[in-house]
C-alpha positions as CSV (number, residue, x, y, z in Angstrom):
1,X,0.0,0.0,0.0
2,X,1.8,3.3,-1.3
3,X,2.3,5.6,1.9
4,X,1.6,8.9,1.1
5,X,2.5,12.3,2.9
6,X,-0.3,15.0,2.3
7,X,0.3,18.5,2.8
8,X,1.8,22.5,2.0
9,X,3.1,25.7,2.8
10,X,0.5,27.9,5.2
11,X,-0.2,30.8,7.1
12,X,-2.7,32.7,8.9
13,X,-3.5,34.0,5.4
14,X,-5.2,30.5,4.6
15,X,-7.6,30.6,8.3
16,X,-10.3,31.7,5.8
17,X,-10.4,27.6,4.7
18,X,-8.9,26.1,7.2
19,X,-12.4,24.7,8.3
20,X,-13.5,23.2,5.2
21,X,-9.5,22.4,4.7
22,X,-9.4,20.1,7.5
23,X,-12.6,18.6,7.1
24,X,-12.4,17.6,3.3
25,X,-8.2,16.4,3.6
26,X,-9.3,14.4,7.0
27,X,-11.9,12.8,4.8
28,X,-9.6,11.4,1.9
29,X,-9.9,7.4,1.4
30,X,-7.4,6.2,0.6
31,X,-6.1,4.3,4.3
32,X,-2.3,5.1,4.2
33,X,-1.0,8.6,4.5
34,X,-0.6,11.4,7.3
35,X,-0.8,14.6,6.7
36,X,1.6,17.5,7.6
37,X,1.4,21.6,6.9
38,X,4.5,23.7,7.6
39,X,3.1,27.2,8.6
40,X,5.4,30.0,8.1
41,X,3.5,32.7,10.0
42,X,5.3,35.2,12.0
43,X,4.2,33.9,15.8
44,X,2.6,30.6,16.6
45,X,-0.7,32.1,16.7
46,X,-2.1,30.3,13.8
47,X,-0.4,26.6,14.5
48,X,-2.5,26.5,17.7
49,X,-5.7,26.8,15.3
50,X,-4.5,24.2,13.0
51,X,-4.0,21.7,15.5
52,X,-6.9,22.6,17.4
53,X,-8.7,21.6,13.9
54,X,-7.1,18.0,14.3
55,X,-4.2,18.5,11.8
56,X,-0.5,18.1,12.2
57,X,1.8,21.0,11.8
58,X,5.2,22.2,12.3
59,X,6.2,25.7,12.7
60,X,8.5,26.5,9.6
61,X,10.9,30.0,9.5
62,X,9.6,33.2,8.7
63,X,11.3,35.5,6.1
64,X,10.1,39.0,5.4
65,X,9.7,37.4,1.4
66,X,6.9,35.6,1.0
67,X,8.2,33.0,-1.4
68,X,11.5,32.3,0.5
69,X,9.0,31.6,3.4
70,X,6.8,29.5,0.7
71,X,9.6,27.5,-0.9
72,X,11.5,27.1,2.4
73,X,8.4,25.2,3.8
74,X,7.7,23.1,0.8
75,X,11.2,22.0,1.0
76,X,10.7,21.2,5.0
77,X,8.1,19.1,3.2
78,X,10.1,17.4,0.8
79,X,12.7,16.6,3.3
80,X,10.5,15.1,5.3
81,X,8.5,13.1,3.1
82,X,12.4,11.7,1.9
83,X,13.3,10.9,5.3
84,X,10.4,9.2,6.3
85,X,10.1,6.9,3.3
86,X,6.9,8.4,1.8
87,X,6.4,6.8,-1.6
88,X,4.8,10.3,-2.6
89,X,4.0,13.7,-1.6
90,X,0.6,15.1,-2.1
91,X,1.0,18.8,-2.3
92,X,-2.5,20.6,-1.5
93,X,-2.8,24.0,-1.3
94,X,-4.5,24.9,1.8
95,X,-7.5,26.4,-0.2
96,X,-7.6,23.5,-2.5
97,X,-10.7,20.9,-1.1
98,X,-10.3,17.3,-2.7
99,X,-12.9,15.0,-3.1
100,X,-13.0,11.6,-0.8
101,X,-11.3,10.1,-3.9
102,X,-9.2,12.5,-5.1
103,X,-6.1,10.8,-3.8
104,X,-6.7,7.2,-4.5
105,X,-7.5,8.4,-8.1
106,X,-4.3,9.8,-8.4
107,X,-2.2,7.2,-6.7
108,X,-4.1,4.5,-9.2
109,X,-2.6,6.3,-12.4
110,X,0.6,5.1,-11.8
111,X,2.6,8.0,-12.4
112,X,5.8,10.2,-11.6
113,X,3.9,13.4,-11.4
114,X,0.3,13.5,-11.7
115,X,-2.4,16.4,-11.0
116,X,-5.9,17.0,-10.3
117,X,-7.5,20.7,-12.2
118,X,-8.2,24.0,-9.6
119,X,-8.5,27.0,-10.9
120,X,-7.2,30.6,-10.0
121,X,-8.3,34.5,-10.8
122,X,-6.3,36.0,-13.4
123,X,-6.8,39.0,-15.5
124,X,-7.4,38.8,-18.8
125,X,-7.9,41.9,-21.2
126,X,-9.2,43.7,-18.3
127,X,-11.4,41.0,-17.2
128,X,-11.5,38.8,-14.1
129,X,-11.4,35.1,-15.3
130,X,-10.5,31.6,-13.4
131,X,-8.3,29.8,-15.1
132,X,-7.3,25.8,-14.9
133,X,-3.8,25.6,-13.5
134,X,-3.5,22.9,-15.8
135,X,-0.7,23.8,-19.1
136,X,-0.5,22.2,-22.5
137,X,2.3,22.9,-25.0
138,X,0.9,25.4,-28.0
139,X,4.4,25.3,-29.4
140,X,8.0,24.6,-28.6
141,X,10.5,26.5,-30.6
142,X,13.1,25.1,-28.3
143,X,14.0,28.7,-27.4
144,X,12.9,28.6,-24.0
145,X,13.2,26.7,-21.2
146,X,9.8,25.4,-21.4
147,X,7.7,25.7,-24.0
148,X,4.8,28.1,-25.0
149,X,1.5,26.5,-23.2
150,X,-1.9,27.4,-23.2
151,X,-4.2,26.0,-20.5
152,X,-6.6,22.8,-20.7
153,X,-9.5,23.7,-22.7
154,X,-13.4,23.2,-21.4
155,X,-13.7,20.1,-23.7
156,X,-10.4,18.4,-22.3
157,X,-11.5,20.2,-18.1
158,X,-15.0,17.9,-19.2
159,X,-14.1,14.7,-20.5
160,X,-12.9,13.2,-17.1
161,X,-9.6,11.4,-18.6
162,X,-6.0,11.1,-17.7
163,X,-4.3,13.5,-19.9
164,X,-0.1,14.6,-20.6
165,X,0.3,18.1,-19.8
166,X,3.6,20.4,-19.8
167,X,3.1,22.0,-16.7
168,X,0.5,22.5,-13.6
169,X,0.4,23.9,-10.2
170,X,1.7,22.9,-6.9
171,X,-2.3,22.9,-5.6
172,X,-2.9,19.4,-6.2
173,X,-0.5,17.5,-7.6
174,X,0.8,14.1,-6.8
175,X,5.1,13.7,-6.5
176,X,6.4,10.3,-6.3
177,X,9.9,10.2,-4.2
178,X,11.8,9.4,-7.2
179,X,10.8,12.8,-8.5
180,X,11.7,14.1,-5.0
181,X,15.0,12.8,-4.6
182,X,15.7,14.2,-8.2
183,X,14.5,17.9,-7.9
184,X,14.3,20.5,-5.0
185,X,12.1,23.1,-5.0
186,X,13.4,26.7,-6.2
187,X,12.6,30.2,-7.5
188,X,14.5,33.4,-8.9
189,X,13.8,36.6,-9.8
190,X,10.1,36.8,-8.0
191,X,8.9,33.6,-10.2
192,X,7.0,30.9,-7.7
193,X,8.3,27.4,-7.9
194,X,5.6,25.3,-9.3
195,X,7.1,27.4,-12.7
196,X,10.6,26.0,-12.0
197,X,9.5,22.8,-10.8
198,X,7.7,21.8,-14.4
199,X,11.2,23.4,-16.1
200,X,12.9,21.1,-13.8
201,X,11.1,18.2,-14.7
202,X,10.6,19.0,-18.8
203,X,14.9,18.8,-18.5
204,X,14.8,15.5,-16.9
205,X,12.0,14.1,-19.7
206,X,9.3,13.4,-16.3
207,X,6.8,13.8,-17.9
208,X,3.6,15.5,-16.5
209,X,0.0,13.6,-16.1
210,X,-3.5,15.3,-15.3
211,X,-6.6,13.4,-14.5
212,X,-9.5,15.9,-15.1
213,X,-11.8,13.6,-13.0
214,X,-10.4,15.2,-10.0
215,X,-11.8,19.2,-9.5
């Protein structure tokens, strides 16, 4: 039975879901992981009111930069999933709520690197519009590091199936060890590191799997 360790980066600025957070990740069927958030808040204010909502957590370091806090937790994460022999990390974003099955769906694929679809608030000629952090090539000119990507469109986010995509976020994604033993975790230049995550992987050839059956 593949031993999984669920969890992400947090901070008081996630309370707002921590509720419906705990409840829904508590929930998950498959019968073999723990779970574990790193909270990078300034005090300890908000690690009381994650435990007190039954999950584990361990106080990471705070840094005035938000993503040095982000990606030093994450990589708290990965070492600890390492260490303890996890065959995979689920990363889920604290305002990311999975479905019972949402797990067990993943794990069933198989894969290296394997996401569900959530979607974020971008702007797009001046209008406010959620978009799939799910990424498909639209061309590669082998110019950059990755290549040009469009997201998922409403046909592919419907049809329920396992599909190969060039990049995704770190909301709700599935990391076997291999993968974590392989690649750290990283950013430069204020770029977050589910970007440099995907670039690390498209250099290794790991490919990138999403199962739009799990929203």
């Amino acid at each position: 039975m593949q031993k999984v360790l669920v969890g992400c980066p947090t901070s008081f600025h996630k309370e707002y879901a921590l509720s419906n957070y705990a409840q829904a990740v508590k929930s998950l069927n498959h019968p073999n992981y723990d779970i574990l958030l790193v909270d990078n808040s300034k005090d300890g204010d908000y690690i009381k009111k994650i435990k007190e909502h039954g999950l584990n957590a361990i106080k990471g370091p705070y840094f005035k930069s938000a993503l040095k806090r982000i990606i030093t937790s994450r990589n708290i994460l990965r070492k600890h999933a390492l260490d303890n022999n996890y065959d995979y990390l689920f990363s889920l974003e604290q305002d990311v709520l999975p479905s019972k099955d949402a797990l067990s769906r993943l794990i069933s694929h198989e894969k290296q690197v394997v996401s569900g679809v959530y979607f974020v608030h971008n702007i797009l000629n001046g209008k406010r519009v959620l978009v799939p952090q799910a990424f498909k090539i639209l061309n590669n000119d082998g110019k950059e590091e990755l290549p040009s990507m469009i997201p998922i469109n409403e046909q592919e986010f419907l049809n329920n199936k396992l599909i190969k995509i060039v990049s995704c976020g770190l909301g709700c994604v599935l990391i076997h060890k291999d993968v974590l033993k392989q690649i750290k975790f990283r950013y430069e230049n204020k770029v977050f590191d589910d970007r440099f995550f995907c670039i690390d992987l498209y250099k290794k050839n790991i490919h990138i799997y999403c199962d739009t059956s799990v929203k």
